[in-house]
C-alpha positions in Angstrom: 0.0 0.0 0.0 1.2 3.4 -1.0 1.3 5.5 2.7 0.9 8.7 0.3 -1.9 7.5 -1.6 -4.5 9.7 0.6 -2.6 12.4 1.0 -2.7 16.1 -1.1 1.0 15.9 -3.0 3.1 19.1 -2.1 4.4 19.9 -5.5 6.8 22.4 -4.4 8.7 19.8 -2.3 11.5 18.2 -4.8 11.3 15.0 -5.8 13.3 12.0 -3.3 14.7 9.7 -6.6 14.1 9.1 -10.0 14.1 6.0 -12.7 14.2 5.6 -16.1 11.2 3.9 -17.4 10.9 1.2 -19.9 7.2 0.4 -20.7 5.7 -3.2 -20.1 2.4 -4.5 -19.9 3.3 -6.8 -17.4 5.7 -5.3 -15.0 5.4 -2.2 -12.5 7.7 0.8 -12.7 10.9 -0.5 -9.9 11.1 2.5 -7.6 14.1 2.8 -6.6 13.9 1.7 -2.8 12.5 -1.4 -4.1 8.6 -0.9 -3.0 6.5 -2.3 -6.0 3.6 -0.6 -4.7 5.0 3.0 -4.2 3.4 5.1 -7.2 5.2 7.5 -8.6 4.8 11.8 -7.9 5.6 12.3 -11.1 6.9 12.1 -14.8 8.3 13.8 -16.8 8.7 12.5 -21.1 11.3 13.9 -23.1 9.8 12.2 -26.7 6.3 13.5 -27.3 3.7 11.2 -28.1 1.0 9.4 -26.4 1.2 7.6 -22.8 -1.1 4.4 -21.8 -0.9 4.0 -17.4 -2.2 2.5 -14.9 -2.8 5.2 -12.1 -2.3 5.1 -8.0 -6.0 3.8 -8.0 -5.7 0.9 -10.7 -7.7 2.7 -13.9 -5.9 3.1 -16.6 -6.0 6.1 -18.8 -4.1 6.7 -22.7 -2.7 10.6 -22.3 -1.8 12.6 -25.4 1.7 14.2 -24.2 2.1 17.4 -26.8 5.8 18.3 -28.0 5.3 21.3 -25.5 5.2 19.8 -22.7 7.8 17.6 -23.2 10.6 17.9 -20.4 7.8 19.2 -17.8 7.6 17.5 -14.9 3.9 16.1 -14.7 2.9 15.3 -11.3 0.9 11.9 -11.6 0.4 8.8 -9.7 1.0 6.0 -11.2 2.1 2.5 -11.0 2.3 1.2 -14.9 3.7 2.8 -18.1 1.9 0.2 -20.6 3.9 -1.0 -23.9 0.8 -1.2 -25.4 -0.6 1.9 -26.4 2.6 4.5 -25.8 4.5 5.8 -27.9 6.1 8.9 -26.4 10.1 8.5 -25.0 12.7 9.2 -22.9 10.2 8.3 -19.7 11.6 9.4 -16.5 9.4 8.4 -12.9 9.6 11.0 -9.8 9.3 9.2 -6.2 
């Protein structure tokens, strides 16, 4: 269980670690410390394109990542960056 799920995310508070992220349809995003079920605070794509995830709460959702915001932190929760579906690159996940 993620012991920030519930809470409001300071954004203004920098980010602890960050991993590169290779999409798969059947393995989570490794945080760093090792804790499967720790969703991310963040990503930020350097490649535009699209983005399929599975969020903190399990629904996934296909987002359209525009050139312009590429290299923008985006402060999401998720767990997944799903092959299937994304196309965008250079995926980096904020914990």
């Amino acid at each position: 269980m993620d012991p920030f799920l519930r809470q409001q995310a300071i954004p203004q508070l920098p980010v602890e670690s960050a991993v590169a992220v290779t999409p798969s349809d059947g393995t989570a995003i490794a945080p760093p410390n090792g804790d499967a079920n720790k969703a991310t605070r963040g990503l930020l794509v350097g490649g535009a394109g699209n983005l399929t995830v599975i969020m903190a709460d399990g629904s996934t959702v296909l987002l359209t990542i525009p050139a312009t915001a590429c290299g923008i932190i985006i402060p999401i929760a998720v767990r997944f960056v799903k092959s299937t579906g994304t196309t965008a690159t250079l995926i980096v996940a904020f914990y």
